[in-house]
C-alpha positions as CSV (number, residue, x, y, z in Angstrom):
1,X,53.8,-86.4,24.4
2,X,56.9,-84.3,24.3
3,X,60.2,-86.4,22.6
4,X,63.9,-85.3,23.6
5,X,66.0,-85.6,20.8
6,X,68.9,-87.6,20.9
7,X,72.7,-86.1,20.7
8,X,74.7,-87.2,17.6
9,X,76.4,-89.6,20.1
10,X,73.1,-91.3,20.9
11,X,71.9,-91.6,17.3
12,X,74.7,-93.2,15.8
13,X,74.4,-96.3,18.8
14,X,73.9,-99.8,17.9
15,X,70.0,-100.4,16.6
16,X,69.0,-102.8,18.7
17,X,65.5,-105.1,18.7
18,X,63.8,-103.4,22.0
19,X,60.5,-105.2,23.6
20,X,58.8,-102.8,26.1
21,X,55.8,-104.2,27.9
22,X,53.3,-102.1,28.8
23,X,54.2,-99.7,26.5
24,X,50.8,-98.6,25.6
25,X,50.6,-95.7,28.0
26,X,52.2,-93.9,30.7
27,X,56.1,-94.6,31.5
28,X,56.1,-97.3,29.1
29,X,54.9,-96.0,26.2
30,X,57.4,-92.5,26.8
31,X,60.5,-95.2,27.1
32,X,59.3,-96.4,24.0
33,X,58.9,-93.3,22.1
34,X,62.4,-92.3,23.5
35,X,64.2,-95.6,22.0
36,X,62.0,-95.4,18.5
37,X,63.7,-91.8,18.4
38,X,67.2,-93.0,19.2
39,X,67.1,-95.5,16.0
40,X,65.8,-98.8,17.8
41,X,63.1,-101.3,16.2
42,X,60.4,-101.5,19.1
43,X,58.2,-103.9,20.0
44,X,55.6,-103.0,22.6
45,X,53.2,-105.1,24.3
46,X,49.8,-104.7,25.8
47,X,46.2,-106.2,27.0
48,X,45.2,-104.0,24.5
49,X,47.7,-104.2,21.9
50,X,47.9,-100.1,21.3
51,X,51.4,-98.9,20.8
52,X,53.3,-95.5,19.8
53,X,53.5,-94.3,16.3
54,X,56.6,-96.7,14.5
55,X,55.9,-99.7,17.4
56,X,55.4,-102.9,16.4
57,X,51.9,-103.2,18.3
58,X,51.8,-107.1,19.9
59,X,49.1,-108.0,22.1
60,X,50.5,-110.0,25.2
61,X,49.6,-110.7,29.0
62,X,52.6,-110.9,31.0
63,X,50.6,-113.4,33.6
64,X,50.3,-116.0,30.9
65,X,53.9,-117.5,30.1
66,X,51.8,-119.1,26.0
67,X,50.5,-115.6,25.4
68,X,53.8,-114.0,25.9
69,X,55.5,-116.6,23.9
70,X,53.4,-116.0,20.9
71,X,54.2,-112.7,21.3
72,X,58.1,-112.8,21.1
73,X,57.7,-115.4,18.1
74,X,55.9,-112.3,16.4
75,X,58.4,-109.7,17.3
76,X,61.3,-112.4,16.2
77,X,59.2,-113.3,12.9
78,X,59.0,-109.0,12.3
79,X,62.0,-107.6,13.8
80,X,64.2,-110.3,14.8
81,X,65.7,-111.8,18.1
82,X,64.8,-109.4,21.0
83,X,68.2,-107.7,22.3
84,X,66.8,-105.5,24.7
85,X,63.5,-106.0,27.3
86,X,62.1,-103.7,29.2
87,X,60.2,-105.1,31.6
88,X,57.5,-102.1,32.3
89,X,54.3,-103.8,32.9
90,X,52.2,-103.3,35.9
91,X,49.2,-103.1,38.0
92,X,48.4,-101.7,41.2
93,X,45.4,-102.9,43.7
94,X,46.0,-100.9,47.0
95,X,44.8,-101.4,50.2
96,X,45.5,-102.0,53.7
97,X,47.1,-104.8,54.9
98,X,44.7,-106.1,57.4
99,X,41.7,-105.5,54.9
100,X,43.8,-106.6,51.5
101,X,42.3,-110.1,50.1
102,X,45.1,-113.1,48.8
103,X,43.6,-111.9,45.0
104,X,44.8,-108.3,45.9
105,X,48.2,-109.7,46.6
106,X,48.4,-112.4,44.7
107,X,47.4,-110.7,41.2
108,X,49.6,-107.6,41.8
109,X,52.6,-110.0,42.4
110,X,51.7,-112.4,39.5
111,X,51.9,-109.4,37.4
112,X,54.4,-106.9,38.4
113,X,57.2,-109.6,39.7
114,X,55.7,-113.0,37.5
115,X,55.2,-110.8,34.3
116,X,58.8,-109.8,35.0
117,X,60.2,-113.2,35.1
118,X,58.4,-114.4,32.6
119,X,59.6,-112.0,29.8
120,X,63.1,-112.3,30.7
121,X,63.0,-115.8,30.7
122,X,61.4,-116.0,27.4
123,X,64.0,-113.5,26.6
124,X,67.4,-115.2,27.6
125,X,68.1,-118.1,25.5
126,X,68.7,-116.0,22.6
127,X,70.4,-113.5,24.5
128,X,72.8,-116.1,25.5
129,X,73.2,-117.3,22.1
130,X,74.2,-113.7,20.8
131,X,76.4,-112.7,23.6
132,X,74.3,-109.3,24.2
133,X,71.9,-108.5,26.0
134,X,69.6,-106.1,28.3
135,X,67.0,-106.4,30.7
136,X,65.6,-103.0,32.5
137,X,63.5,-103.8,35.0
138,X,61.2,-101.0,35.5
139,X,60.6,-101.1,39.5
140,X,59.1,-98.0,42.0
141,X,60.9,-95.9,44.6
142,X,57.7,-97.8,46.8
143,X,59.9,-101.2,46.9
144,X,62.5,-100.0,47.9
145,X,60.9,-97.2,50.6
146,X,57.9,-98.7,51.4
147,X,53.9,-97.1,50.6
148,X,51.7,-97.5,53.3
149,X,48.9,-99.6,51.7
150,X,50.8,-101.0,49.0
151,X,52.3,-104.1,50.7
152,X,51.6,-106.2,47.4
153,X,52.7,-103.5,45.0
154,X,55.7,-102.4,47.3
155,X,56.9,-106.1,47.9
156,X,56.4,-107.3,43.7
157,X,58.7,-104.2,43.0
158,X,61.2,-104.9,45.6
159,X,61.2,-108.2,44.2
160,X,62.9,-106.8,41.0
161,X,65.8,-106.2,43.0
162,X,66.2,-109.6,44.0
163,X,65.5,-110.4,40.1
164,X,68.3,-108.7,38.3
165,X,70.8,-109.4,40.6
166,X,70.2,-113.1,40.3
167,X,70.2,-112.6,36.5
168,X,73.3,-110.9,36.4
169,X,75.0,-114.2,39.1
170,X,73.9,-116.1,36.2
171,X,74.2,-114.9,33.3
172,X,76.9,-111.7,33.8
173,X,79.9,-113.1,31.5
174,X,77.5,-114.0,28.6
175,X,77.4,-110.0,27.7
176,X,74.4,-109.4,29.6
177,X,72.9,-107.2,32.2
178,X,70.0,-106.9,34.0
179,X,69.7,-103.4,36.2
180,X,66.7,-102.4,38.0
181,X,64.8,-98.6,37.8
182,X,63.1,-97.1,40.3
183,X,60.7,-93.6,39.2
184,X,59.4,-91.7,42.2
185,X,55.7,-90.1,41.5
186,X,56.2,-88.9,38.1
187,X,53.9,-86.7,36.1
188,X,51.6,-88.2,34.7
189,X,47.6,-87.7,33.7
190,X,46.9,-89.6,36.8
191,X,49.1,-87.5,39.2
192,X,47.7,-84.1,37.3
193,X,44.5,-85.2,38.3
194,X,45.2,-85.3,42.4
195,X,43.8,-82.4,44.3
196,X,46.0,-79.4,44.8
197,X,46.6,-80.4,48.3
198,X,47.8,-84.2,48.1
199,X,49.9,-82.8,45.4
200,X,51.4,-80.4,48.1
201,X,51.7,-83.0,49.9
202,X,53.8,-85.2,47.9
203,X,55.6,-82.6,46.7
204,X,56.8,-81.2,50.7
205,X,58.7,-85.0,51.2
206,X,60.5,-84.8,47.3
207,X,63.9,-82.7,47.8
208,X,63.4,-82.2,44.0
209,X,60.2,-80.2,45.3
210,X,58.7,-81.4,41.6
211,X,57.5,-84.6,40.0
212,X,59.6,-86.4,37.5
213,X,58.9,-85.9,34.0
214,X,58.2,-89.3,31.7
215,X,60.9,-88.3,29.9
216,X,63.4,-88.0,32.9
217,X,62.9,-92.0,33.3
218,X,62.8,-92.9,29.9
219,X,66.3,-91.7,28.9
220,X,67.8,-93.7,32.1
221,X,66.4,-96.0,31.0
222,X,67.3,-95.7,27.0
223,X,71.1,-95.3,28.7
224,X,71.5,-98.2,30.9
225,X,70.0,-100.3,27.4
226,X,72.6,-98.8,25.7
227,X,76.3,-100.4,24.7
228,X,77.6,-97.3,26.8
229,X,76.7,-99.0,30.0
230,X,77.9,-102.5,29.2
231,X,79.7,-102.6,32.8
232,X,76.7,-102.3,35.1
233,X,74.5,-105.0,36.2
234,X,72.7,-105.5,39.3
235,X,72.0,-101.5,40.1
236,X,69.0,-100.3,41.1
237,X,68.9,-96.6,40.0
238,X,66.6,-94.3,41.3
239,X,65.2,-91.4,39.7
240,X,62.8,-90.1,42.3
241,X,64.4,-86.1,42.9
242,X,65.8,-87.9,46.1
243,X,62.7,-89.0,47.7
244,X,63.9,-92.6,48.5
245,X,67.9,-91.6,49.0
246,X,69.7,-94.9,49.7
247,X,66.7,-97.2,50.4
């Protein structure tokens, strides 16, 4: 997977302690790649527990508040108190409304907005403590635009709206922030895999007229981590080539 390197700027920033969930594969594991090349100590979690070359590998399911607790008492014990989370872990289980069961719903919500929760809550006592902290809430241009056939995945992402900006009421003076990203379809294995013609498709309602690359969502989100944007909290940032445009 290709890496950007980081400007001079961006290498000499503040190493912080970075937990990514779901950073095995996909968006996660490219945000984590991108902070392990900008001088950060990384933690990533999985089901699997598989993480990027210079990762701290921690095996964690964000639907079960004890596993997830073990594993941020392993990323303290190795790395130290976590500074930044990146809240990146997902699932989807499409289908339409009138034919989608309460387990459908129920599991994609548990995971995508309760895996959420959980982590920043494990997360935020010690953020308070040190007077610093971030919390990037990986989210999708669906919650905020709306996917046919994706009420649960649409409504647990439009949830993290609702997420960060109560973090930041709370917890805003304490040096903290909690901002929300939102990819459009970004190229991935999964996306290089659609036929030629849903691609088209796809492609015909993104301005851009091109996917995003991993990479193109992984240094948003390395910057809104970073000390630089220390005065925004509660955003939702889209990087989507203009497919959702104000939604």
């Amino acid at each position: 997977m290709t890496q950007t390197t980081p400007s001079a700027g961006e290498a000499a920033a503040t190493p912080r302690v970075v937990l990514v969930t779901g950073g095995n594969r996909g968006i996660g594991r490219t945000i984590a790649e991108q902070m392990i090349a900008t001088g950060h100590r990384i933690a990533v979690t999985s089901r699997s527990g598989d993480a990027p070359e210079g990762a701290l590998a921690v095996a964690a399911d964000v639907t079960d508040a004890e596993s997830l607790d073990q594993a941020f008492t392993t990323v303290e014990a190795e790395l130290g108190a976590v500074e930044v989370v990146v809240a990146n872990a997902g699932i989807t289980a499409d289908n339409l409304l009138m034919r989608m069961t309460d387990d459908e719903f129920s599991s994609v919500i548990d995971t995508n907005l309760g895996g959420a929760y959980r982590t920043a809550r494990r997360a935020i006592t010690n953020m308070i403590r040190a007077k610093f902290g971030r919390i990037v809430l990986i989210s999708s241009v669906s919650g905020l635009y709306g996917v046919a056939g994706q009420s649960n995945y649409s409504s647990s992402k439009a949830g993290l709206v609702g997420l960060a900006r109560s973090i930041t009421r709370e917890v805003g003076s304490r040096g903290i922030t909690a901002n929300v990203v939102a990819p459009g379809f970004v190229r991935t294995d999964m996306t290089d895999e659609l036929p030629e013609k849903q691609q088209k498709e796809y492609l015909q309602q993104i301005p851009a007229k091109r996917f995003a690359e991993p990479d193109e969502v992984a240094q948003v989100v390395r910057w809104i981590a970073s000390d630089e944007a220390a005065y925004i909290s509660g955003a939702v940032i889209p990087v989507d080539g203009g497919l959702g445009m104000g939604h």
